[in-house]
MIDOSE-1310 file (N, C-alpha, C; in nm, 2 decimals, decimal comma, always signed):
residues 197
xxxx	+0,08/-0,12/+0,00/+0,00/+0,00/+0,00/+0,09/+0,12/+0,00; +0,06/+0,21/-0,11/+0,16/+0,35/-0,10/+0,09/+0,41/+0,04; +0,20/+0,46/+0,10/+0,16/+0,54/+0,24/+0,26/+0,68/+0,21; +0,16/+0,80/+0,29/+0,21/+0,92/+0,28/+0,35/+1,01/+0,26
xxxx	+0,40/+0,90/+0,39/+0,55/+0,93/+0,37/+0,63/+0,88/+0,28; +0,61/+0,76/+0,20/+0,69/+0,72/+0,10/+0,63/+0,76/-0,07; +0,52/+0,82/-0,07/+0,45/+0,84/-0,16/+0,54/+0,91/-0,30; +0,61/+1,00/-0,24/+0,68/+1,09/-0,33/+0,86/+1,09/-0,38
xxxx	+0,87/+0,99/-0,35/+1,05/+0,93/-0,34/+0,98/+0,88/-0,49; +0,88/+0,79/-0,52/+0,86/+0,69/-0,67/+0,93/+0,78/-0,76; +1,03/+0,77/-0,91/+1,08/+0,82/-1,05/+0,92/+0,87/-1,06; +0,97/+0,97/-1,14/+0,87/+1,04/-1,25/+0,82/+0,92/-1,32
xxxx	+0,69/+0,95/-1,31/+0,60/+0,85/-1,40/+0,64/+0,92/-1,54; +0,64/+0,78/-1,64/+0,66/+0,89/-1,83/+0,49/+0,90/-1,84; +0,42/+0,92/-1,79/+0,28/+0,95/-1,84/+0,23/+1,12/-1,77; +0,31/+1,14/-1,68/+0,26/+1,23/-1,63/+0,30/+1,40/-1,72
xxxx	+0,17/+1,47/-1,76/+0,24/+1,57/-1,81/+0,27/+1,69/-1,71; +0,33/+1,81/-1,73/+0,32/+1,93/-1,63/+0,25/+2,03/-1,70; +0,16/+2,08/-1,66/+0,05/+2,24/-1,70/+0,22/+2,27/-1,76; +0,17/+2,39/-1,88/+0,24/+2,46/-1,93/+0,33/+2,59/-1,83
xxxx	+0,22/+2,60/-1,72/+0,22/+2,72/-1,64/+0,32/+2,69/-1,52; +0,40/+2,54/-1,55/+0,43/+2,53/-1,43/+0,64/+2,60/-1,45; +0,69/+2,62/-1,58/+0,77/+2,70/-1,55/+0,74/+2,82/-1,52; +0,65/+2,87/-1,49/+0,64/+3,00/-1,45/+0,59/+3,08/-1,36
xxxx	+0,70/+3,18/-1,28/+0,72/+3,20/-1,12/+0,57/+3,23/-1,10; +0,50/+3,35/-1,18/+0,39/+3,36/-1,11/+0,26/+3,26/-1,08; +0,28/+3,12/-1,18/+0,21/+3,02/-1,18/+0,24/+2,93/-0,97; +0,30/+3,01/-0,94/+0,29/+2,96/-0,76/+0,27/+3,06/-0,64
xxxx	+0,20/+3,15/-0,68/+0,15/+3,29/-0,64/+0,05/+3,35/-0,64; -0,03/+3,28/-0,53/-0,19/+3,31/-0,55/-0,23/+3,44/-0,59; -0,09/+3,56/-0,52/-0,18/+3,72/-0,52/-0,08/+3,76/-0,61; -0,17/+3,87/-0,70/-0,09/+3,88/-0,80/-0,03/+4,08/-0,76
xxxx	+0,08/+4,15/-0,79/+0,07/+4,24/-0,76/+0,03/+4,31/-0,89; -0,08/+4,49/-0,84/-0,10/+4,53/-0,86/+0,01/+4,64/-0,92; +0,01/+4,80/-0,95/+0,05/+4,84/-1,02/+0,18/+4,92/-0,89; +0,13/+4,90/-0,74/+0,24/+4,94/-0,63/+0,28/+4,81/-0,53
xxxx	+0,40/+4,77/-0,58/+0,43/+4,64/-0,49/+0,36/+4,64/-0,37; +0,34/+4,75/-0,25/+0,28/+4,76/-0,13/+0,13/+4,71/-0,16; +0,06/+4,70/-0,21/-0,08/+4,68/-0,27/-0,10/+4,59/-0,34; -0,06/+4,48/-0,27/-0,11/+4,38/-0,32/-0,25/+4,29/-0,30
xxxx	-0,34/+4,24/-0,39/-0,46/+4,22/-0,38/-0,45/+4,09/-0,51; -0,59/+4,00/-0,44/-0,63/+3,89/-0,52/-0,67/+3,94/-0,67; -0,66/+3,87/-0,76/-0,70/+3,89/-0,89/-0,80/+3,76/-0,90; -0,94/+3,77/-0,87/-1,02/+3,64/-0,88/-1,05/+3,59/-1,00
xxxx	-1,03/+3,69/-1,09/-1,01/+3,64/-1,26/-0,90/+3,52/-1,30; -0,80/+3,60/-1,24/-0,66/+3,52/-1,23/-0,70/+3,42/-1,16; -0,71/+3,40/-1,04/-0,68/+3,31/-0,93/-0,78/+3,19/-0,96; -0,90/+3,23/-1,06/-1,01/+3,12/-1,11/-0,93/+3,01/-1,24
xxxx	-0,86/+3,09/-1,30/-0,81/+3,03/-1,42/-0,69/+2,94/-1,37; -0,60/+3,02/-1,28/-0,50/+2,95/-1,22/-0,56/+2,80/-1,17; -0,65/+2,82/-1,03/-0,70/+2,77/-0,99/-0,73/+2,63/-1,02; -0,85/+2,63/-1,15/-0,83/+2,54/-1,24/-0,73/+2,46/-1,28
xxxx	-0,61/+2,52/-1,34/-0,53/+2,44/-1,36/-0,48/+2,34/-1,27; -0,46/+2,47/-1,12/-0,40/+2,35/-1,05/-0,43/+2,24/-0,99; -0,59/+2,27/-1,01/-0,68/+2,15/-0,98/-0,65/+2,06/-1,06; -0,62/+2,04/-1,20/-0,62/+1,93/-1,28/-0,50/+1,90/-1,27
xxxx	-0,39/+1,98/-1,22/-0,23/+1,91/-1,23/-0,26/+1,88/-1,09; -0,33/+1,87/-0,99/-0,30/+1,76/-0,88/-0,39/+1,67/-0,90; -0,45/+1,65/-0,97/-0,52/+1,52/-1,05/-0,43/+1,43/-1,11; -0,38/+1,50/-1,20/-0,28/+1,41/-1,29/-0,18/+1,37/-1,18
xxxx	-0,09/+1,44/-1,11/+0,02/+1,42/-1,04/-0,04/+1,28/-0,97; -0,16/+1,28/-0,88/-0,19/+1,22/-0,79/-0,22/+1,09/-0,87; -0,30/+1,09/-1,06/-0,30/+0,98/-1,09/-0,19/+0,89/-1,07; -0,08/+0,95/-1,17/+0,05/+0,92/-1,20/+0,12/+0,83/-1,09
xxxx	+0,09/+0,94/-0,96/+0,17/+0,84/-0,83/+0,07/+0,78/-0,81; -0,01/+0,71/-0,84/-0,10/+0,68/-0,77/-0,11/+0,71/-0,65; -0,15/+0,78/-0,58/-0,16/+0,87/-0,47/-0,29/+0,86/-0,43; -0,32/+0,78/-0,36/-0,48/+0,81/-0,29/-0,52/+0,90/-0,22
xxxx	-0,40/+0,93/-0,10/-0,43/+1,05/+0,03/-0,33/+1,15/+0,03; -0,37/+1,27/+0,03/-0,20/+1,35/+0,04/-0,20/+1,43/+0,16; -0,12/+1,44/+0,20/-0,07/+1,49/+0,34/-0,02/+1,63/+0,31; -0,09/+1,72/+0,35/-0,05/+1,84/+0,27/+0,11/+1,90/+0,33
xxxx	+0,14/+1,90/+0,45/+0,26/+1,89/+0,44/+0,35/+1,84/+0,39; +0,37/+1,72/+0,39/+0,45/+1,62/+0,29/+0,44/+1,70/+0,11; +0,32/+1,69/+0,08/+0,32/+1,74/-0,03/+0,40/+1,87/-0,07; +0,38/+2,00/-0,01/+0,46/+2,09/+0,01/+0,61/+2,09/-0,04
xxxx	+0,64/+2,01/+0,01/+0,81/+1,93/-0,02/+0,77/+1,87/-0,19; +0,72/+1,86/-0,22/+0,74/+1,78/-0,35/+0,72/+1,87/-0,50; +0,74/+1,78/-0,60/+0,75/+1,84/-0,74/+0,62/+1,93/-0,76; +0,51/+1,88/-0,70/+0,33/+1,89/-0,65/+0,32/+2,00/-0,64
xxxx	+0,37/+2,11/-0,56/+0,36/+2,20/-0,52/+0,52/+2,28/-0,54; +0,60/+2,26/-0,52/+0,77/+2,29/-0,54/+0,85/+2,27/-0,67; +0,85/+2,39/-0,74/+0,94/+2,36/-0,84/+1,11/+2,42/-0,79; +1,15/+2,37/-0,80/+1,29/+2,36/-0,79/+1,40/+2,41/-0,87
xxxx	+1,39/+2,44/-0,97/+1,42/+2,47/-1,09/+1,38/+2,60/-1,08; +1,27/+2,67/-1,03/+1,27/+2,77/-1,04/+1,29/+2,85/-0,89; +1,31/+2,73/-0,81/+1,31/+2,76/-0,69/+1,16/+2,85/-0,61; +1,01/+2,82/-0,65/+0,96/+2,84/-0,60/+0,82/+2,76/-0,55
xxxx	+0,76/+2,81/-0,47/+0,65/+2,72/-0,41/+0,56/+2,76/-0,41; +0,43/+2,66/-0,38/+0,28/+2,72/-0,35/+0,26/+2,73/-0,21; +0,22/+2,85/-0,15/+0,21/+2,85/-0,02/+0,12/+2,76/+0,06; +0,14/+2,66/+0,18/+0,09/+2,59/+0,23/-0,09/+2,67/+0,27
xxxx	-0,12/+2,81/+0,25/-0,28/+2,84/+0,30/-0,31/+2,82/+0,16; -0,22/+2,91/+0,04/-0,31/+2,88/-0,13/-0,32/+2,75/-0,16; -0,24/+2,60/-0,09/-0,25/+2,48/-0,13/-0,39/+2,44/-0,06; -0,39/+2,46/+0,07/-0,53/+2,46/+0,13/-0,70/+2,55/+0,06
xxxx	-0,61/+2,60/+0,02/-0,74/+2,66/-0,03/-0,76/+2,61/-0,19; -0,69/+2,57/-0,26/-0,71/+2,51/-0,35/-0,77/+2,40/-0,35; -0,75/+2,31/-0,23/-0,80/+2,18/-0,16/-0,93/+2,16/-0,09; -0,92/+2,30/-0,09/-1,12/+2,29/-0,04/-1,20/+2,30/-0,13
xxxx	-1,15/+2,44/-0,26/-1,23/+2,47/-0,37/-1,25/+2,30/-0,46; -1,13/+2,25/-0,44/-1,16/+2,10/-0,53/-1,26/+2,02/-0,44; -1,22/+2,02/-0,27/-1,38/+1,95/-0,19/-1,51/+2,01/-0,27; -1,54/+2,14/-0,29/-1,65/+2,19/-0,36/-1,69/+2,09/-0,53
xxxx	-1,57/+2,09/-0,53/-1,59/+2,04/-0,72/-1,63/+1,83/-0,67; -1,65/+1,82/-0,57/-1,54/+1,66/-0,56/-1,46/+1,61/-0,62; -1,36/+1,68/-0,60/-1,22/+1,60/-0,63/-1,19/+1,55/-0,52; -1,21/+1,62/-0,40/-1,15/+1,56/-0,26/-1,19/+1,58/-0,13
xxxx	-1,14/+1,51/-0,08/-1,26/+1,50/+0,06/-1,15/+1,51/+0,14; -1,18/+1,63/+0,27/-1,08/+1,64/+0,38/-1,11/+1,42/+0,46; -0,98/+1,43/+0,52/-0,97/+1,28/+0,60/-0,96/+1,36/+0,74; -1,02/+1,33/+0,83/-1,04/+1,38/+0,98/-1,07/+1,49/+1,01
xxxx	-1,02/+1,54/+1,10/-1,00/+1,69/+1,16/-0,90/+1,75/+1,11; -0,84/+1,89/+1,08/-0,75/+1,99/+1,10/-0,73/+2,01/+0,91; -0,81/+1,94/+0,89/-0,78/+1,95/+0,69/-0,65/+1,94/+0,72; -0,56/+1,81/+0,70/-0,40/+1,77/+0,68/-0,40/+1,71/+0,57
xxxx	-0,50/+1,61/+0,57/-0,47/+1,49/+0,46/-0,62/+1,51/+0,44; -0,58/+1,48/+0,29/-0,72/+1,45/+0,17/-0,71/+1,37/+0,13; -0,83/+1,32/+0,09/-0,86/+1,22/-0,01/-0,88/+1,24/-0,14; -0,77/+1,22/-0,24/-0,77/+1,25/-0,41/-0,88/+1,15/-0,44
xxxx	-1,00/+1,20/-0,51/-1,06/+1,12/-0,62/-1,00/+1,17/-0,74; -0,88/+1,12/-0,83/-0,84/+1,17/-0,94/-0,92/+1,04/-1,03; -1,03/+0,98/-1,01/-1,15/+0,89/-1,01/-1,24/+0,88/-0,91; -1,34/+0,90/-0,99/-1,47/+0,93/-0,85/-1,50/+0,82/-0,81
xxxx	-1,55/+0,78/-0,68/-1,57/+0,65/-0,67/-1,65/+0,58/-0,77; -1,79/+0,65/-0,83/-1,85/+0,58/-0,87/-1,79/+0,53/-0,99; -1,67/+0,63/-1,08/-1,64/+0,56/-1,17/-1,52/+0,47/-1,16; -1,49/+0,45/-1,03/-1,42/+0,32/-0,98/-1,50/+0,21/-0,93
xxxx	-1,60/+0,24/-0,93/-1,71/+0,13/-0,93/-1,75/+0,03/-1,06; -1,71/+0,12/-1,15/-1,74/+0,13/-1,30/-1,63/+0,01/-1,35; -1,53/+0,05/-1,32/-1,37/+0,02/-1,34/-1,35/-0,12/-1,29; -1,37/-0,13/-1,15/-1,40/-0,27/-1,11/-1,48/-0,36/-1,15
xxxx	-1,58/-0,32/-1,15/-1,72/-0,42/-1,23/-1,65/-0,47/-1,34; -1,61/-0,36/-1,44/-1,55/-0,38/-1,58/-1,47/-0,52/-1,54; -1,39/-0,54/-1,47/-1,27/-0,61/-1,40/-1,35/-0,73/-1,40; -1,44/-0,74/-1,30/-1,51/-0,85/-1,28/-1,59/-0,96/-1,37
xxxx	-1,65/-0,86/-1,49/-1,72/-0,93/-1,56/-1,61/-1,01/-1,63; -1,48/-0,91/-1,71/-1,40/-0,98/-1,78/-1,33/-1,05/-1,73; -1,28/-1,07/-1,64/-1,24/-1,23/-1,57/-1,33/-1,31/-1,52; -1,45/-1,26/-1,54/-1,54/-1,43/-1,51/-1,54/-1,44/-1,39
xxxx	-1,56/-1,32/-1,31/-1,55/-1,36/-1,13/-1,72/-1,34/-1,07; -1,80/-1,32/-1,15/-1,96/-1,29/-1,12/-1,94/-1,42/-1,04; -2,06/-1,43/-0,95/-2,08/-1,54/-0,87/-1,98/-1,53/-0,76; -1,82/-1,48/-0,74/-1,72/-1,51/-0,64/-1,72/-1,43/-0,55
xxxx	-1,68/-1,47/-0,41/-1,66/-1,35/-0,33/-1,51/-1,32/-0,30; -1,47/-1,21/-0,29/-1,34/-1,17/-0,27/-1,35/-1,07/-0,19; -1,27/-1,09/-0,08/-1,18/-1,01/+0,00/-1,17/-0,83/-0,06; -1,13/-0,73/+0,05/-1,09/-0,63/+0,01/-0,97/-0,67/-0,03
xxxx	-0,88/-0,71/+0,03/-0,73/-0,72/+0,05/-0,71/-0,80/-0,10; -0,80/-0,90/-0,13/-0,77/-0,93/-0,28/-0,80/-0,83/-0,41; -0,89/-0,73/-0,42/-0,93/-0,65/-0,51/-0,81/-0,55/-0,45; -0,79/-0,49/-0,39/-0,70/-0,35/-0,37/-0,51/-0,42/-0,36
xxxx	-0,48/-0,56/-0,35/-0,33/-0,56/-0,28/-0,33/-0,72/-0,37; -0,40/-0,77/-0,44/-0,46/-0,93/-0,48/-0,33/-0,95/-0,59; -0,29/-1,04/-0,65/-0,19/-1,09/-0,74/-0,26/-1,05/-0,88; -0,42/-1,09/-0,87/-0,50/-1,08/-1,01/-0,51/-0,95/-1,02
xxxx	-0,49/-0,83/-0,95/-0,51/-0,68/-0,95/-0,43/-0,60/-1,01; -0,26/-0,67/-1,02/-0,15/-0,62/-1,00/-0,16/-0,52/-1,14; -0,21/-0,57/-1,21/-0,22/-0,48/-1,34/-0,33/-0,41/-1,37; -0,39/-0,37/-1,27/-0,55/-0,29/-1,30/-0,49/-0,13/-1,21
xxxx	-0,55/-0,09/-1,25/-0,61/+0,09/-1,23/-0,61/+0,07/-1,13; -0,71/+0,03/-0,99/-0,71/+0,02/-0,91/-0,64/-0,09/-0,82; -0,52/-0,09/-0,85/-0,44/-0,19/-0,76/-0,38/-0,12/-0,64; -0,38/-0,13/-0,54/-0,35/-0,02/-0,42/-0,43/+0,06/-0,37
xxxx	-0,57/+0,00/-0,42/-0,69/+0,15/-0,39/-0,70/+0,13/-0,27; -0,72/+0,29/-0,21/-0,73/+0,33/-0,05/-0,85/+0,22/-0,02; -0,81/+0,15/+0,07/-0,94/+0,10/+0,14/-1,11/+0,17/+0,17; -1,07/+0,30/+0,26/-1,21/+0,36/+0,22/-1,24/+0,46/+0,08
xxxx	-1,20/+0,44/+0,00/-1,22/+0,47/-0,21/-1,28/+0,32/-0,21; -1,20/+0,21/-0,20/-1,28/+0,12/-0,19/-1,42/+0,06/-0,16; -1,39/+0,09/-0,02/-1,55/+0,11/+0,02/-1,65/+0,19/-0,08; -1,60/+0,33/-0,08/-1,73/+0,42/-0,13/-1,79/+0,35/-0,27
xxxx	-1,67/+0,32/-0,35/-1,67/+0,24/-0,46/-1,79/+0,16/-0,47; -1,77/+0,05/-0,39/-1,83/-0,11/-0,35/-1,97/-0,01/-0,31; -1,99/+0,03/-0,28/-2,11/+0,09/-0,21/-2,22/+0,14/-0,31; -2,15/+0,20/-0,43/-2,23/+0,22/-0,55/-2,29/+0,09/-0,59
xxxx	-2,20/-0,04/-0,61/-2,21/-0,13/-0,69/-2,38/-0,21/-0,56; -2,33/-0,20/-0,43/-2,46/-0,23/-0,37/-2,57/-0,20/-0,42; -2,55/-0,05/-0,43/-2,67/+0,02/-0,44/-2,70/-0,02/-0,58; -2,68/-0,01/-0,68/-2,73/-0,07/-0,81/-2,72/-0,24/-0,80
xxxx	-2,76/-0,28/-0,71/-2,75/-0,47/-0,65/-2,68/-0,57/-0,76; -2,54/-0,46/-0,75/-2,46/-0,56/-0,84/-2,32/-0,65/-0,78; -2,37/-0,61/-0,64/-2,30/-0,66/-0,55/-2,31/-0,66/-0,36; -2,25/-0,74/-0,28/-2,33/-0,76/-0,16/-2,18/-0,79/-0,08
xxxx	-2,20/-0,62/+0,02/-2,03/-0,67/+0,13/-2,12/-0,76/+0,22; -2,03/-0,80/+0,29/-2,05/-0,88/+0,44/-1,92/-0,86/+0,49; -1,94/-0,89/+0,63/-1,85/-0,92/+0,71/-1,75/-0,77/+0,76; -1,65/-0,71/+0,82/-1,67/-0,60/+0,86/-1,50/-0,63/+0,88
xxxx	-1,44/-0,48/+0,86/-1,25/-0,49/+0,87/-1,16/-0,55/+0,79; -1,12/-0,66/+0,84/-1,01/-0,69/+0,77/-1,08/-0,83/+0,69; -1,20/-0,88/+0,76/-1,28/-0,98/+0,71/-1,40/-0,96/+0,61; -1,38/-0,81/+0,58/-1,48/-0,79/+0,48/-1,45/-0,80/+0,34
xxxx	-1,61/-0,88/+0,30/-1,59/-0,95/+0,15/-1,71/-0,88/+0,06; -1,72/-0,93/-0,04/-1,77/-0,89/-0,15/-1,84/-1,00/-0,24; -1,95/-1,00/-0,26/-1,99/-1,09/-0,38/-2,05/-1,00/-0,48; -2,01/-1,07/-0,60/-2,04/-0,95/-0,72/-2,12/-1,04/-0,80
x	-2,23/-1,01/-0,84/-2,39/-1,02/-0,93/-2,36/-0,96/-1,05
């Protein structure tokens, strides 16, 4: 299972692209200055367009690593938010605030208290619901029950989209497939299973 702290040591994925905007200093700078450096103020025109983008490059990023949960400190440190090369960064409140605006969109769900760690849907559950089923019909597993631990960590998974899915993405996932009774959990934790219809 990728965990927070080791999430960001993985090579560059070759699939991952970078926004265009990411050489460039003002692309990590929520406020933009106005025409007296002392007066500086938001540009919500700006900051909507930016905004955007950087909502979709921590999509991509998070696909790429497969990243389920990010720890917004940890993240801070990384290519994610830190370019290096130019030596500059997204401030740890505009990363937060970017991370809510995407809670608004659902891309991501705060995980506990103090908004630290999110949960990336750079796939929504339901269309990892979608993704799995797909999985199931084409190997011929209708009728079988399987384990979480075999769908998310399983030998037959090793090459699927969702191989290392967060256990609760999991859940929300499986939860769709109930609800359209295309499938039935039981059992609860580490013993919980799955039959898929």
């Amino acid at each position: 299972m990728t965990t927070t702290a080791t999430m960001f040591t993985k090579p560059k994925p070759p699939n991952l692209e970078y926004p265009e905007l990411y050489e460039f200093p003002a692309f990590f700078t929520r406020y933009h200055s106005s025409s007296s450096p002392q007066n500086t103020q938001p540009n919500d025109t700006t900051w909507a367009h930016q905004r955007s983008i950087w909502a979709a490059w921590v999509l991509s990023y998070c696909r790429a690593h497969k990243i389920w949960k990010l720890q917004l400190s940890d993240a801070l440190e990384t290519e994610l938010f830190y370019n290096r090369n130019l030596n500059r960064r997204f401030k740890q409140r505009d990363a937060a605030e970017l991370l809510e605006y995407m809670v608004t969109e659902g891309d991501v769900e705060w995980e506990g208290v103090g908004k630290a760690t999110a949960i990336v849907y750079w796939r929504k559950p339901e269309e990892w619901a979608n993704v799995i089923y797909e999985w199931i019909d084409s190997t011929g597993q209708k009728g079988s029950v399987l384990t979480l631990y075999e769908i998310s960590e399983g030998d037959l998974t090793r090459n699927q989209e969702f191989h290392t899915i967060d256990p609760y993405v999991l859940r929300k996932a499986l939860d769709f497939l109930v609800k359209r009774s295309l499938a039935q959990v039981f059992g609860a934790n580490e013993e919980m299973g799955v039959k898929f219809f």
